[in-house]
N, C-alpha and C positions, 0 to 999 in steps of 0.2 A: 307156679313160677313167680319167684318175687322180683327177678331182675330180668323185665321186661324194657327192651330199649324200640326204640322207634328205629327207621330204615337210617335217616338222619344222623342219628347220635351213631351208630353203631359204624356210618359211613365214617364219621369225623373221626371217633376212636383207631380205627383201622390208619385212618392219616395220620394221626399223631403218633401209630406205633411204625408207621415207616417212616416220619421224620425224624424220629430219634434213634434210628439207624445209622451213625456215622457214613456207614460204607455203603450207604445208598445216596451218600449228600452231594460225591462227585464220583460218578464213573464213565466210564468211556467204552460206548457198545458199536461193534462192529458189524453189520448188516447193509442189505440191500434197501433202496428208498421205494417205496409205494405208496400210491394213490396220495402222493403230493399236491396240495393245495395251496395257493396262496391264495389269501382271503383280502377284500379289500380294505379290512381295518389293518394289514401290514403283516398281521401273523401267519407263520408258516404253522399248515397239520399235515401231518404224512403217517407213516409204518415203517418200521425197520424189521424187515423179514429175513430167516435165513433157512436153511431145508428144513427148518423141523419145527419152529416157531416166530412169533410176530410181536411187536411193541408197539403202541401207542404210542406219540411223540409231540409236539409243539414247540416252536421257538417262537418267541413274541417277537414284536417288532425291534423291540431296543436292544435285542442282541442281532437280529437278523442284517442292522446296517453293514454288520463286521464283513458279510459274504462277498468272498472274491470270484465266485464263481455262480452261475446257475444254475440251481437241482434240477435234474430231473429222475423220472422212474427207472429203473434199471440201474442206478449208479450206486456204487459201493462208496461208503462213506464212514466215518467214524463220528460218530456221535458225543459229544462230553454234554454231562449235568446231573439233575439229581432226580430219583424215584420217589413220586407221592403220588395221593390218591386225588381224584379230584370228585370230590364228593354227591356231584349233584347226579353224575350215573355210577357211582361207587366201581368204578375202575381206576386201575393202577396207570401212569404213564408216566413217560421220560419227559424231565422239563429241561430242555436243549438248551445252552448257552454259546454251543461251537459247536460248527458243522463242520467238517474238514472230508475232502476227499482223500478215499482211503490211498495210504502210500503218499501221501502226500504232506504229512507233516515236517518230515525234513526240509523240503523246499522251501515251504514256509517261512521254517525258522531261519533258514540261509539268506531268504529274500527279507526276513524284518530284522535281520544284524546286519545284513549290508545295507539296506539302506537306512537303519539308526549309523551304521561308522559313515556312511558318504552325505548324511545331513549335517553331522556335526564339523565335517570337512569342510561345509558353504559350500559343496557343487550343485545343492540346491535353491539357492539363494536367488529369489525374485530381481535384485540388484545386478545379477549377472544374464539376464534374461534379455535375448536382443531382438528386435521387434522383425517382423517381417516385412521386403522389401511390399510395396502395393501392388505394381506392375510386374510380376518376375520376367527377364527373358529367356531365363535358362533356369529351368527345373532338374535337379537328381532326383532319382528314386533309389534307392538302397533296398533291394528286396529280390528274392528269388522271382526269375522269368517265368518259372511255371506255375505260380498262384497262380488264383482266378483274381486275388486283390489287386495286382499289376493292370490287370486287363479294366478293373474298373475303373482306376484310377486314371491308366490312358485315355477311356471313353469320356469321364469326366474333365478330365483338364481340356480335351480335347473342343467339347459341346461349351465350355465357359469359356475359354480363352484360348482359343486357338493359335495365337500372337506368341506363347510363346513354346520355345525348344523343347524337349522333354530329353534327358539323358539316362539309361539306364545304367545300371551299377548291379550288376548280376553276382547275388552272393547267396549260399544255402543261409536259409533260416532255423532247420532245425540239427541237433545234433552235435556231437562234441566240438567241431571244426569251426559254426556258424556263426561263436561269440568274434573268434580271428580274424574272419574274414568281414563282418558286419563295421566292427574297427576299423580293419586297415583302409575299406574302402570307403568310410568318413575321410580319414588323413588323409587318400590320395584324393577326394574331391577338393579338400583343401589346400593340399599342395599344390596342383596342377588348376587353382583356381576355374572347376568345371562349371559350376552353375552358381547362382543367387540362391539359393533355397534348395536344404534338401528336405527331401519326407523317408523317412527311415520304419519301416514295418511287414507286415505280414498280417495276411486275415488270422482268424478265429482259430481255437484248438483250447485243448488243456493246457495245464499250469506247467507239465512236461513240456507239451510244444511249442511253451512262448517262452522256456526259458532262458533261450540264448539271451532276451531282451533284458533278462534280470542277472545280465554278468559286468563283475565290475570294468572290464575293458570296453566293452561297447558305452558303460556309462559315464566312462575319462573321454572317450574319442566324442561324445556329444557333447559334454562341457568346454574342449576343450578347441572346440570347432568356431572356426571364425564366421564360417556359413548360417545361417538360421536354422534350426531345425525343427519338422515337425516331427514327433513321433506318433505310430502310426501304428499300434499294435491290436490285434484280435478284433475282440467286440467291446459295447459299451461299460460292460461291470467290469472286463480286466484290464486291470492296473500293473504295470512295470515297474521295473526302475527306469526304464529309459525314458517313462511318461515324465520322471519326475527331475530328470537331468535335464531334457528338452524344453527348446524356448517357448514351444507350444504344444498341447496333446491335443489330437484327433481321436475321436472315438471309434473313431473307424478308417481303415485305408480308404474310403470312397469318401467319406467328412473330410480327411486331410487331403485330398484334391480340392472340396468346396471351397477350405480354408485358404488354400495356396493363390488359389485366383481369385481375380473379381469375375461375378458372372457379365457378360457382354449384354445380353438381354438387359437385365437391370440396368448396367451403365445406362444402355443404350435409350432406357426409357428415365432415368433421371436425370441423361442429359435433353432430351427432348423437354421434358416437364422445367429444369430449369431456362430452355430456349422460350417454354411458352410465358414465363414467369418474365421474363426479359424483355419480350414484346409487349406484354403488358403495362410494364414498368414504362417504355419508352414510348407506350400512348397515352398514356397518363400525365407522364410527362413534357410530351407534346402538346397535349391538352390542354394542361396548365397556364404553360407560356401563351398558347394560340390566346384561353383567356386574360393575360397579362398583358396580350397585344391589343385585343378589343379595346381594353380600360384603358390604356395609354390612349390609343386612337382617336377614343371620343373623350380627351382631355379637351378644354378651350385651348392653349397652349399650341395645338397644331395643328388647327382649323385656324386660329388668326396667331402665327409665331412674333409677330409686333408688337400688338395688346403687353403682353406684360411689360416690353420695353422702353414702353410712352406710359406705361402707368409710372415705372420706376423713374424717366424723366421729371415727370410731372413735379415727382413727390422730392427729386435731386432739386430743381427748379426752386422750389418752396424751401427747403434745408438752406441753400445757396441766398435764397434772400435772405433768412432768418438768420444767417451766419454774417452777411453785412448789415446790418442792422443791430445787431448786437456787437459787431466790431465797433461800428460809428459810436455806437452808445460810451461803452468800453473808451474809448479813445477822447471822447469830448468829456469822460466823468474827471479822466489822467489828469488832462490839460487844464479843467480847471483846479482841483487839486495841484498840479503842479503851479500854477499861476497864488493863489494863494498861501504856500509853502515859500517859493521867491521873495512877496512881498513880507512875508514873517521875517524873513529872515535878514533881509533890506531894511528894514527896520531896526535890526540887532546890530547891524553891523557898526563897527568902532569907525569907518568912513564917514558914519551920517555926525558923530559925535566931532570929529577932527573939523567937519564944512562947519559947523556953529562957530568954529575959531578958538577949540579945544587944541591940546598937543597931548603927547604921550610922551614920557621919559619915561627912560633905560637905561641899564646899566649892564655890566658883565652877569648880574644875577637875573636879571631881569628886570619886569615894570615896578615904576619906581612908586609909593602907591603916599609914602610920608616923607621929609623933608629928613628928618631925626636920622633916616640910615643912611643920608648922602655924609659924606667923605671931602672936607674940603680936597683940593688937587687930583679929585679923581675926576676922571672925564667919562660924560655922559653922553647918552644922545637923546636928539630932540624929537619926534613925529610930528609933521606938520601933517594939511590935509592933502597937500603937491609934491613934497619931498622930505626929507630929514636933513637936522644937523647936527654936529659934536659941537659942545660944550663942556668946561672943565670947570669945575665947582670951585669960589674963593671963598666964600664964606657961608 
């Protein structure tokens, strides 16, 4: 034998002749799920059996997010992906990218074109999203009476908040009639203004039994709803469209009672914790002061309240001299100044000149200072040092 291959090579050859299979690259098998795993690094392993044979399978994590539903054993399903070998135990298996429950691709597709036409419409637009009142006093529920998810939801609104009303709104949930009736009795909560909040839902089932929730008229009557809405469908992996029209999703009818109320408990112990936080505060603050009071107390100031006001005498007293004394000063610097200014100026005066037995002449222009610009016939005057006289020039 010259063409000896090892377990290895002979594993990978075999792979590479089913990957070059086109029509092994995508197909879609139909079987029952066994001995399902989820592993905790994210990927699913299971078998697809049917009466006469079985499949190996896997879906990794990064397709596994897509899942609207949870597998379990016994469920008929349809499978899409590709056939290869996986080398290291030289067996064949399906590498899963879609899981879909069997009979159920239609819905599917109905529920991701309507809700691609009612995103692009902005009925789902965060902007239009109205916030829940804090206290409600009047709850709806929108949902068949004979769930068991009514009954928790009453127990829990009940045990949180008992404070407020609870209104039921009695409609089928499942079945052709349940999308009409789910609608109308949003609109008539809102017309007849019945409550502050509603919660719109129904527990758990298939993608068949929540589908009323995924019709477009229950998903106009929650947009179009002046009330808050929670929606409130199945369990936590399924997704509606009514999740996606509502101003809030609950993951559960028993969550969207959590959500609707405050719990009373809580309240009741963070208002006590902020009472103790208050008391605190205001002996602390009494504290404070009481110490602000010591320190004032033993000031000097009010053990002898006088002390400061004979110190400030005292110190007025001495200002008060220091302020006459510098007046006097000020006053006799004036007065001689002013006495020696006088006599400067008694000195200059044209009186002391006139008492020596001087005169002044003048005329219409003025003092007459030369003889040359007198005017015979004009008349002058004379300044003595007692009085003046007129004289007229003859020669």
């Amino acid at each position: 034998m010259e063409n000896i291959l090892t377990v290895t090579q002979l594993n990978n050859l075999i792979k590479a002749a089913f990957d070059n299979v086109p029509a092994l690259q995508n197909v879609c098998v139909r079987g029952e799920l066994s001995n399902y795993k989820l592993y905790p690094s994210g990927h699913h392993y299971f078998t697809l059996k049917d009466a006469e044979g079985s499949l190996k399978c896997v879906l990794f994590k990064g397709n596994a997010w897509s899942l609207r539903f949870k597998p379990q054993n016994g469920m008929s399903v349809l499978a899409v992906g590709r056939v290869s070998v996986y080398p290291r135990d030289g067996a064949y298996q399906l590498y899963c990218t879609r899981l879909i429950p069997d009979g159920a691709g239609d819905l599917q597709m109905a529920f991701d074109q309507l809700k691609e036409r009612l995103w692009r419409e902005g009925l789902f637009d965060q902007a239009h999203k109205q916030a829940l009142p804090r206290f409600p006093h009047r709850i709806g529920i929108v949902t068949s009476p004979a769930g068991a998810a009514v009954h928790d939801m009453l127990r829990i609104l009940g045990k949180r908040w008992p404070l407020s009303k609870v209104i039921l709104l009695p409609v089928r949930v499942q079945g052709e009639e349940a999308a009409g009736e789910i609608a109308r009795a949003i609109a008539y909560a809102n017309r007849e203004a019945l409550c502050e909040l509603l919660i719109v839902g129904r527990g758990g089932g298939s993608m068949e039994d929540l589908w009323a929730f995924n019709e477009e008229p229950v998903a106009r009557a929650i947009c179009a709803s002046k009330i808050p809405v929670i929606s409130a469908v199945g369990h936590e992996p399924d997704v509606t469209i009514s999740d996606f029209a509502a101003d809030l999703r609950a993951a559960t009818p028993s969550n969207a009672a959590e959500l609707a109320v405050p719990d009373r408990a809580e309240l009741r112990a963070r208002l006590e914790g902020l009472q103790r936080q208050m008391a605190a505060a205001l002996q602390r603050q009494a504290q404070s002061a009481r110490g602000r009071l010591e320190a004032l107390r033993k000031r000097p100031v009010l053990k002898d309240p006088l002390r400061p006001v004979q110190d400030r005498r005292q110190t007025l007293d001495r200002l008060t001299e220091r302020l006459a004394a510098a007046e006097a000063s000020v006053i006799s610097g004036q007065k001689t100044r002013l006495t020696r200014l006088a006599a400067s100026l008694d000195a200059m005066s044209p009186l002391k000149v006139l008492a020596r037995g001087y005169a002044v002449v003048s005329d219409e222009r003025g003092i007459v200072t030369k003889a040359s610009v007198l005017i015979p016939g004009r008349e002058v005057k004379i300044q003595f040092q007692d009085d003046a006289v007129s004289a007229v020039i003859r020669e």
